[in-house]
C-alpha atoms as a printed R data frame, in Angstrom:
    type eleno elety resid chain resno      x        y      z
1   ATOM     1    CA   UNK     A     1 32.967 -106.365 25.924
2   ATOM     2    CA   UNK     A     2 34.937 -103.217 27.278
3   ATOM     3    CA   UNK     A     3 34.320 -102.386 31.281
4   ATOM     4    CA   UNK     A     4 32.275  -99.344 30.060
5   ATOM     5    CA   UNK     A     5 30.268 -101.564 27.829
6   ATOM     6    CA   UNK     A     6 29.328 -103.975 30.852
7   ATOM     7    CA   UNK     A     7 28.574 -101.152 33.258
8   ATOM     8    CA   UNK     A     8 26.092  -99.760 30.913
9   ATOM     9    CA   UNK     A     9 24.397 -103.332 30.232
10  ATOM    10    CA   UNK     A    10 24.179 -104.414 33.834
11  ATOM    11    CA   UNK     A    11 21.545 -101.239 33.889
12  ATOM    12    CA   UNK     A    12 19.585 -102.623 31.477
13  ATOM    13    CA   UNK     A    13 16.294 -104.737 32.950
14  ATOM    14    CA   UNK     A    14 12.875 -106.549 31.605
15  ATOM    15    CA   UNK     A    15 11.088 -106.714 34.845
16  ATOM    16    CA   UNK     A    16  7.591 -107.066 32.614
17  ATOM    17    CA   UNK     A    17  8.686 -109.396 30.337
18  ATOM    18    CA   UNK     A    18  9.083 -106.551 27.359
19  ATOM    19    CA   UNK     A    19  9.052 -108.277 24.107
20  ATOM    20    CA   UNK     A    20 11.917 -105.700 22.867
21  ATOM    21    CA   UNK     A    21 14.271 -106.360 25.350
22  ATOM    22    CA   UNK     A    22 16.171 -105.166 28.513
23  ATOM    23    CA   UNK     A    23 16.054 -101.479 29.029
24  ATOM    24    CA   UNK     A    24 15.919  -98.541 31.249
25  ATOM    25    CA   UNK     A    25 13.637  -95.654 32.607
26  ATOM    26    CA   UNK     A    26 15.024  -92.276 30.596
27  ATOM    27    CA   UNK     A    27 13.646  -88.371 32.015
28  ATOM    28    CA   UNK     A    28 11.768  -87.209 29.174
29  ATOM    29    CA   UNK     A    29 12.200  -83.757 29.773
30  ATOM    30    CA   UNK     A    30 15.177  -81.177 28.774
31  ATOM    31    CA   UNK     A    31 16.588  -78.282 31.052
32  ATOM    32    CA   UNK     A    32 15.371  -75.572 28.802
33  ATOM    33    CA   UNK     A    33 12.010  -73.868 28.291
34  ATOM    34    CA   UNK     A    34  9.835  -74.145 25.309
35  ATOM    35    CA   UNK     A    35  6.186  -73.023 25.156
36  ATOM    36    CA   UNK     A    36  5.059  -75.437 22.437
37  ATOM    37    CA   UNK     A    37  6.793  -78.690 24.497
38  ATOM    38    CA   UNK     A    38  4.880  -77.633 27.877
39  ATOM    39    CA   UNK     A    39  1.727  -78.998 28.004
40  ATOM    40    CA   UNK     A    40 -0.297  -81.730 30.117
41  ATOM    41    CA   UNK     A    41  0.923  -85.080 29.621
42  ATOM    42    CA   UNK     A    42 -0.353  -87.781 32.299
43  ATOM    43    CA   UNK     A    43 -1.820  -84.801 34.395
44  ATOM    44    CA   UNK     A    44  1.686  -83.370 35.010
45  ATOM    45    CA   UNK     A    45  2.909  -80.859 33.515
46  ATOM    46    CA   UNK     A    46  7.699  -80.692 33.009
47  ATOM    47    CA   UNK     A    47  8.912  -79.377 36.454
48  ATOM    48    CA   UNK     A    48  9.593  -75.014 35.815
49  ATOM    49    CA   UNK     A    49 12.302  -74.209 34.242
50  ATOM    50    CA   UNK     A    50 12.108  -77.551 32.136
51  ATOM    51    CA   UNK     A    51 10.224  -78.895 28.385
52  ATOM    52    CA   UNK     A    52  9.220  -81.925 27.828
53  ATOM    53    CA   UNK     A    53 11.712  -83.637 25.204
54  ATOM    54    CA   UNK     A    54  9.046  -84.332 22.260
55  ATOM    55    CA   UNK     A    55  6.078  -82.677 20.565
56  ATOM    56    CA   UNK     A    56  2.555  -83.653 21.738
57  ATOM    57    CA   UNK     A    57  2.332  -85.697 18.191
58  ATOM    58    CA   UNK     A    58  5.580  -87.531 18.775
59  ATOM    59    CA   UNK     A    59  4.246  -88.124 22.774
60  ATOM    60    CA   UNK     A    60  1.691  -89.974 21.039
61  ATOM    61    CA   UNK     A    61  3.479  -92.157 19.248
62  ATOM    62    CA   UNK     A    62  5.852  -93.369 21.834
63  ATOM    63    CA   UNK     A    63  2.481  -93.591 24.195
64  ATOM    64    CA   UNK     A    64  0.864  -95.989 21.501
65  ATOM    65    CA   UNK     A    65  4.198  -98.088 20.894
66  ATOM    66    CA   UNK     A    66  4.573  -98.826 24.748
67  ATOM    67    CA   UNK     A    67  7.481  -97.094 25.710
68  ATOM    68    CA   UNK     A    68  5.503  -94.443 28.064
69  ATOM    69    CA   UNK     A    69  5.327  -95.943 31.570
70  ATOM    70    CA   UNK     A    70  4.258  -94.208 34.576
71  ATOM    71    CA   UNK     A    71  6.556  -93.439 37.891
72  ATOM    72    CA   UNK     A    72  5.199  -93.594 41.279
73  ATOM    73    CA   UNK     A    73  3.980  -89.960 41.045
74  ATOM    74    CA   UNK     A    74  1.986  -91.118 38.043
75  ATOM    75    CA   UNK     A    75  4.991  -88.813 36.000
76  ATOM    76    CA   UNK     A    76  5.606  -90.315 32.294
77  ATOM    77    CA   UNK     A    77  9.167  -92.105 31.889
78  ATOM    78    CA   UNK     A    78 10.884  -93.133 28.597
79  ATOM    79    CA   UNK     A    79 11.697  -96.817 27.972
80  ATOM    80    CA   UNK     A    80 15.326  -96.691 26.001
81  ATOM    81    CA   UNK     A    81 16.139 -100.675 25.198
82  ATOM    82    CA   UNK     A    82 19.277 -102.228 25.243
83  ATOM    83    CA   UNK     A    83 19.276 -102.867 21.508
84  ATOM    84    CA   UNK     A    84 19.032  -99.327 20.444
85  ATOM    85    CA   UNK     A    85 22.267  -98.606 22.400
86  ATOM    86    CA   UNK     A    86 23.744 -101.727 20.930
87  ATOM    87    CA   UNK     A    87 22.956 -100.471 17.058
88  ATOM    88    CA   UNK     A    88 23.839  -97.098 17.806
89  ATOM    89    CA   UNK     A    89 20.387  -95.925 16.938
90  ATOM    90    CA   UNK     A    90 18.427  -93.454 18.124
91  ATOM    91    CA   UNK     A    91 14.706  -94.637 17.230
92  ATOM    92    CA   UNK     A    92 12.690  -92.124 18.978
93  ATOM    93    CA   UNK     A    93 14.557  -89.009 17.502
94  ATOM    94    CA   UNK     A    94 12.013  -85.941 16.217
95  ATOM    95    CA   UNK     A    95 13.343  -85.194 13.093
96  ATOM    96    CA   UNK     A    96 11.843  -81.656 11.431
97  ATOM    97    CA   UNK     A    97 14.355  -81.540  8.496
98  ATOM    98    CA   UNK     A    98 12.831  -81.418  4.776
99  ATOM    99    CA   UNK     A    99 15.712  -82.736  3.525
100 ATOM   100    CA   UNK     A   100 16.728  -86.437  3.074
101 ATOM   101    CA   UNK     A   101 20.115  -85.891  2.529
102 ATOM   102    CA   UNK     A   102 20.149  -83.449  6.145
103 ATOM   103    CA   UNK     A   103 18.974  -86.547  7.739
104 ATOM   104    CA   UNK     A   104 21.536  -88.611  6.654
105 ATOM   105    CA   UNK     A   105 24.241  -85.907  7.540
106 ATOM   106    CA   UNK     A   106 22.963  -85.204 10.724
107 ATOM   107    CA   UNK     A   107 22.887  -89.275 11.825
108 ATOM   108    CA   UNK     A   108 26.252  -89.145 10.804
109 ATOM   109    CA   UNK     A   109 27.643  -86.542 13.019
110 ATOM   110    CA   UNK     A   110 25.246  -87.995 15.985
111 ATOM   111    CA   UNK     A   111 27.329  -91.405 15.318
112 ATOM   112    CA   UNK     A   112 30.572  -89.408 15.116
113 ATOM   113    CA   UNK     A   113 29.875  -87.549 18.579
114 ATOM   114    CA   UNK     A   114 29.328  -91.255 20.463
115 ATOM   115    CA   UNK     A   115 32.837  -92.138 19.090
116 ATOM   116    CA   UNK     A   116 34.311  -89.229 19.758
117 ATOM   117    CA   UNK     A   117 32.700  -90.015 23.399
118 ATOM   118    CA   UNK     A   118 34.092  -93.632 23.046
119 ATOM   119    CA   UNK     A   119 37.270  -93.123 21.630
120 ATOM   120    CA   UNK     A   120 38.974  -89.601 21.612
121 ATOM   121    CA   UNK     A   121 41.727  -90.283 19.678
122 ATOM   122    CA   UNK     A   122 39.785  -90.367 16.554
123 ATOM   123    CA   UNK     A   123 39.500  -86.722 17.083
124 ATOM   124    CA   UNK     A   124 42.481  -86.646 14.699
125 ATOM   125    CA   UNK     A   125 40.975  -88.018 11.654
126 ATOM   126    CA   UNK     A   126 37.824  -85.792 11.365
127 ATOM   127    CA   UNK     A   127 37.935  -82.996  9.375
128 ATOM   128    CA   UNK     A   128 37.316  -79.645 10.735
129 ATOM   129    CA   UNK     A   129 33.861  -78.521  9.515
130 ATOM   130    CA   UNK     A   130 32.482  -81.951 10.461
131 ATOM   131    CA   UNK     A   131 33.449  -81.285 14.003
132 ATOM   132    CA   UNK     A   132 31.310  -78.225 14.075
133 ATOM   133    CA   UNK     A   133 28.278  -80.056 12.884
134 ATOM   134    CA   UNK     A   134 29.243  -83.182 15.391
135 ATOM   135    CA   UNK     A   135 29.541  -80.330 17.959
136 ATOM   136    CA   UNK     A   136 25.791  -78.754 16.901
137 ATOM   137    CA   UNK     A   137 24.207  -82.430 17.290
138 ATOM   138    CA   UNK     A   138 25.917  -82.534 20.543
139 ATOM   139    CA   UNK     A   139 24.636  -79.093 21.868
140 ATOM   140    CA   UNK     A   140 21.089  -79.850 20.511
141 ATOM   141    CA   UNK     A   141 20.326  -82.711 22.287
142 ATOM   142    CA   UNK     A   142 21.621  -81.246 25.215
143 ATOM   143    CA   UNK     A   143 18.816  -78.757 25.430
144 ATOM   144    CA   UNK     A   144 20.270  -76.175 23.604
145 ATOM   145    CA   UNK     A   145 18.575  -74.446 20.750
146 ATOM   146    CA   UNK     A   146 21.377  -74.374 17.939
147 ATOM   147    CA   UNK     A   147 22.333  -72.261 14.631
148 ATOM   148    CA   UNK     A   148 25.190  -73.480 12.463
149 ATOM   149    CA   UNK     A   149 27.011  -70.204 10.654
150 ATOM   150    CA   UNK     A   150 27.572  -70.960  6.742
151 ATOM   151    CA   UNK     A   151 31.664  -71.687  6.005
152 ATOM   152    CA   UNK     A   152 33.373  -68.718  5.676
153 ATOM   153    CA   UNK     A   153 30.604  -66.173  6.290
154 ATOM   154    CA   UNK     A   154 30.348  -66.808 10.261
155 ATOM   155    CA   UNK     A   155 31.887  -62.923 11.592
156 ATOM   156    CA   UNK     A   156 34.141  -64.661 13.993
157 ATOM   157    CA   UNK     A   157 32.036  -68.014 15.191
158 ATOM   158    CA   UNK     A   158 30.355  -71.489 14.373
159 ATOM   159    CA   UNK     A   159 27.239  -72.286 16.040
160 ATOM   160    CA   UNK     A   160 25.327  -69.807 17.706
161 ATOM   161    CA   UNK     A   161 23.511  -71.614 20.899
162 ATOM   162    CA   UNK     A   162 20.636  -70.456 23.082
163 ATOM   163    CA   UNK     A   163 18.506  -71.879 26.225
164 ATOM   164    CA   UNK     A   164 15.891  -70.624 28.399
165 ATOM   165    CA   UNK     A   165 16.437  -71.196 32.004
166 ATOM   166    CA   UNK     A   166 14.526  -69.751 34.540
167 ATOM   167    CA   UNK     A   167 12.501  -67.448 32.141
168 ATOM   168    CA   UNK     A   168 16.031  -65.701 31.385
169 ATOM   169    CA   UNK     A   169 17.500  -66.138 27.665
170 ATOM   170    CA   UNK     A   170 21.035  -66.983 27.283
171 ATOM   171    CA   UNK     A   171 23.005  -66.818 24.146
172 ATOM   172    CA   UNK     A   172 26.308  -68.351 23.273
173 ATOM   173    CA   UNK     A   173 28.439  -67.672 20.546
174 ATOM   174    CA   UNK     A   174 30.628  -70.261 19.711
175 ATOM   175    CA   UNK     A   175 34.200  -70.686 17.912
176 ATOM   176    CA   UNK     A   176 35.599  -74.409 16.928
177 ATOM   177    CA   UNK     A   177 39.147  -74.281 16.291
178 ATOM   178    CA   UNK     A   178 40.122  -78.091 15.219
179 ATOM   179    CA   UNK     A   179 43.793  -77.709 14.019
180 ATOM   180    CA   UNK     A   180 44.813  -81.377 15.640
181 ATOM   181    CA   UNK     A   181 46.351  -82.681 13.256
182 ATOM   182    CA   UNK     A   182 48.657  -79.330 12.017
183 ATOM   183    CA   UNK     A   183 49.366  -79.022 15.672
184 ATOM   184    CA   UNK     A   184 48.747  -75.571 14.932
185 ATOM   185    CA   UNK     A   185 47.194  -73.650 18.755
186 ATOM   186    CA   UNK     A   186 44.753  -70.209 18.290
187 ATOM   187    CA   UNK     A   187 46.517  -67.476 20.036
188 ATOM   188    CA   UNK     A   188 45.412  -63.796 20.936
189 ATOM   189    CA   UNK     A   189 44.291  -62.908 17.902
190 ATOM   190    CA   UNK     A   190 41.702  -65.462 17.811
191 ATOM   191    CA   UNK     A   191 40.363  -64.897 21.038
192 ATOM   192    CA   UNK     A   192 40.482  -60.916 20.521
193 ATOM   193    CA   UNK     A   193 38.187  -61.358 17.239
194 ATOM   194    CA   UNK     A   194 35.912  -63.446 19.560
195 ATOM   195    CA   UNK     A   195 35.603  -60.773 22.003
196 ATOM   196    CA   UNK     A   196 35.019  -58.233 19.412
197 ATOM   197    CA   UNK     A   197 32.429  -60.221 17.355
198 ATOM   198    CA   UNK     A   198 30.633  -60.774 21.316
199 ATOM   199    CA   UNK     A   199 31.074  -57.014 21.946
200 ATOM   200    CA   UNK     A   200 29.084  -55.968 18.716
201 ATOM   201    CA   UNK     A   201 26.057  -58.724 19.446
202 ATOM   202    CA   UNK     A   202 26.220  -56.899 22.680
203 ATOM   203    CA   UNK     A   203 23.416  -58.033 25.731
204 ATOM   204    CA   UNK     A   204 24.278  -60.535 27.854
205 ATOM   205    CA   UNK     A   205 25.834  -62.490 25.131
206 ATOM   206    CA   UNK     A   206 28.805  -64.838 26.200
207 ATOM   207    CA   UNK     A   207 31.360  -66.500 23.708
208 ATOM   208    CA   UNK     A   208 33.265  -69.669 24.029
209 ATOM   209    CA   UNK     A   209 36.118  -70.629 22.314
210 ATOM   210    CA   UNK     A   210 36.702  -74.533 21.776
211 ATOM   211    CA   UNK     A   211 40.193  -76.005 20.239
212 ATOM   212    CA   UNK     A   212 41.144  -79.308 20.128
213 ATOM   213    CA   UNK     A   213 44.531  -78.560 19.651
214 ATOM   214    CA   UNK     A   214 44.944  -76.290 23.400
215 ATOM   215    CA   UNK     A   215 46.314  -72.822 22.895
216 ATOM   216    CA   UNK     A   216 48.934  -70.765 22.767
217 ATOM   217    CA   UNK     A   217 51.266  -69.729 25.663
218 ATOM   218    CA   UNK     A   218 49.995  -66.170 25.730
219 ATOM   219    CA   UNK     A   219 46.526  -66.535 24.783
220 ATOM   220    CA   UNK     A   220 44.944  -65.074 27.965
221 ATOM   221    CA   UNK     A   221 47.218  -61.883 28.244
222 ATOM   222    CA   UNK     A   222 46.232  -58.672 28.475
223 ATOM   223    CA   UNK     A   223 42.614  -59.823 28.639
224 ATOM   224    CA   UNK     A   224 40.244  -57.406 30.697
225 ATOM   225    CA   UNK     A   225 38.335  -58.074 33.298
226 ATOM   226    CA   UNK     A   226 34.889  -57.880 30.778
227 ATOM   227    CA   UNK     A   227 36.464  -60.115 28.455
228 ATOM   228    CA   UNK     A   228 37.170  -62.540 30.457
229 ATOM   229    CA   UNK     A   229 34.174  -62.531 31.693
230 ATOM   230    CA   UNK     A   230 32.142  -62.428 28.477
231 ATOM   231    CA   UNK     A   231 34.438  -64.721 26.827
232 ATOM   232    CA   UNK     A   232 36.148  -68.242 27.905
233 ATOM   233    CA   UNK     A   233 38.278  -71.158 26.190
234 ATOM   234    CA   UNK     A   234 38.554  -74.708 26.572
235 ATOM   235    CA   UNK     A   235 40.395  -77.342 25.178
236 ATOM   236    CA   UNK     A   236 39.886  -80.994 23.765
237 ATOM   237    CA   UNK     A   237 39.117  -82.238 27.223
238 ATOM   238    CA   UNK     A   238 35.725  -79.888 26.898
239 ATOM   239    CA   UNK     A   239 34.851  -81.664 23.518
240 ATOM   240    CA   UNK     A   240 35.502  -84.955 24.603
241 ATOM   241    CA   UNK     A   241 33.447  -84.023 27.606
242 ATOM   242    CA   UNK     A   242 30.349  -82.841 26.095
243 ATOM   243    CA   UNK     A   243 30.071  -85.360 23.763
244 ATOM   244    CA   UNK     A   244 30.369  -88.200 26.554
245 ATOM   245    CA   UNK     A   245 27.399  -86.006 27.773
246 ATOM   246    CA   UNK     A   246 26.198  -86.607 24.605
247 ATOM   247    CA   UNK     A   247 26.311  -90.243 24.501
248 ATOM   248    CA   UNK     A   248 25.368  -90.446 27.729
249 ATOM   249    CA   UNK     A   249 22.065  -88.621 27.650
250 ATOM   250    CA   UNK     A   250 21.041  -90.865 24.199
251 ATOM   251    CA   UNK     A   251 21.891  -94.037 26.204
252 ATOM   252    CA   UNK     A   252 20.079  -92.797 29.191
253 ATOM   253    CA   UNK     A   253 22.444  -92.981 32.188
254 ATOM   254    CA   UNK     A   254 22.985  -88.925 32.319
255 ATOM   255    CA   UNK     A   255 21.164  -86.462 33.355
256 ATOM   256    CA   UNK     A   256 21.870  -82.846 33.811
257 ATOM   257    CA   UNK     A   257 22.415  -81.276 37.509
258 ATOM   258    CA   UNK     A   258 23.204  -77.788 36.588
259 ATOM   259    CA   UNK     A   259 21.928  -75.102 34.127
260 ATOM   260    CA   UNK     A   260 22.621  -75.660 30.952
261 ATOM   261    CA   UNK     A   261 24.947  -72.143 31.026
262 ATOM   262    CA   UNK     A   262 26.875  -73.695 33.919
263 ATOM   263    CA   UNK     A   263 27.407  -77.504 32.008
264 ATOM   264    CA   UNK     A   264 29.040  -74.934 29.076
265 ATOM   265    CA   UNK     A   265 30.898  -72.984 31.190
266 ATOM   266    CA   UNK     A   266 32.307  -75.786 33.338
267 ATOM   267    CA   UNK     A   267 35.906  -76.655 32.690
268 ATOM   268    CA   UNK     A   268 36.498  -73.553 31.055
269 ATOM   269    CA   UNK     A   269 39.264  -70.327 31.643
């Protein structure tokens, strides 16, 4: 067992004698706002600005299988075990897809994001399009609400992401370049059909543009003051970040302490 692994298991307790194991208190709310996930639950209601993480039906459950416990303030908390961090699983997801084969996609890029968390190296060996789902499972869970473009018919970006914080909508459009392995960098060009793809959704709409690879030399010249504040880049160090984020949040030892906007922005040029 790696250092990481034994920092994360010392967190783990069974002060009650849980049949299911060790575990830990999780929040169960998210950083963004969503009418349908803010109702009553134990009296409270999620702090403003905030959702709780699941649906009143899927509240329920949990509630009925014993992993609801109360804090001091009488405020619900989630119990995440040891042996769902140990599998890799993620028991307590709210799945809404129709389609069984979506599911198993989807689990796959959520297992893809914790190694990419894990190990960052293996960034190499996974092909480009799966990085932009791995990247959508990472931003959803997150707190982001999250729309992945179709191949090829995308006008300039992947995965369109939006949160509400602080009854204000923001709206990210996001770029993946994953040329890793070609060694290949995006240059001005890339950026510039960013920009212009940004410019025509107009609002307060923001772009980011994510390569694993870095950039060019002369990526940021002759960028104006608007676009370079309506559009910023970031490099594998941002991936690998956000989906230790990822892993992080699932396991239960991270928890957000900025806007979601900020978290995106962080790290970025």
């Amino acid at each position: 067992m790696n250092s990481r692994s034994s920092a994360i298991n010392g967190r783990y307790q069974n002060p009650d004698s849980d049949p299911r194991g060790p575990y830990l208190f999780s929040d169960v709310t998210s950083p963004f706002e969503r009418p349908s996930l803010q109702y009553e639950w134990f009296g409270h209601y999620p702090p403003q600005g905030r959702s709780w993480r699941y649906s009143r039906e899927r509240a329920a459950i949990l509630e009925a299988e014993g992993r609801i416990a109360l804090s001091s303030s009488g405020r619900p908390l989630l119990k995440r075990y040891l042996s769902e961090v140990e599998s890799n699983t993620n028991v307590i997801e709210n799945t809404t897809t129709s389609s069984q084969l979506d599911v198993i996609v989807r689990t796959a890029m959520k297992a893809i994001a914790s190694e990419i968390a894990k190990n960052p190296r293996c960034l190499r060996d996974i092909e480009w399009r799966d990085l932009e789902r791995v990247m959508r499972e990472v931003f959803e869970l997150l707190g982001f609400t999250t729309e992945l473009t179709r191949s090829g018919k995308d006008g300039g970006f992947d995965i369109r992401l939006e949160s509400k914080e602080h009854g204000e909508t923001h709206v990210f459009l996001v770029e993946i370049k994953h040329w890793l392995a070609s060694g290949k960098k995006p240059g001005s060009n890339v950026l510039s059909s960013l920009v212009d793809v940004v410019a025509k959704v107009g609002g307060k709409t923001k772009g980011i543009l994510l390569s694993s690879s870095g950039f060019t030399r002369d990526i940021l010249n002759g960028r104006t003051e608007i676009e370079q504040h309506t559009v910023r880049i970031a490099g594998r160090n941002k991936i690998v970040s956000l989906c230790q984020n990822y892993l992080e949040s699932v396991e239960g030892v991270w928890t957000p302490t900025t806007s979601l906007s900020e978290m995106l922005l962080e790290g970025s040029d």
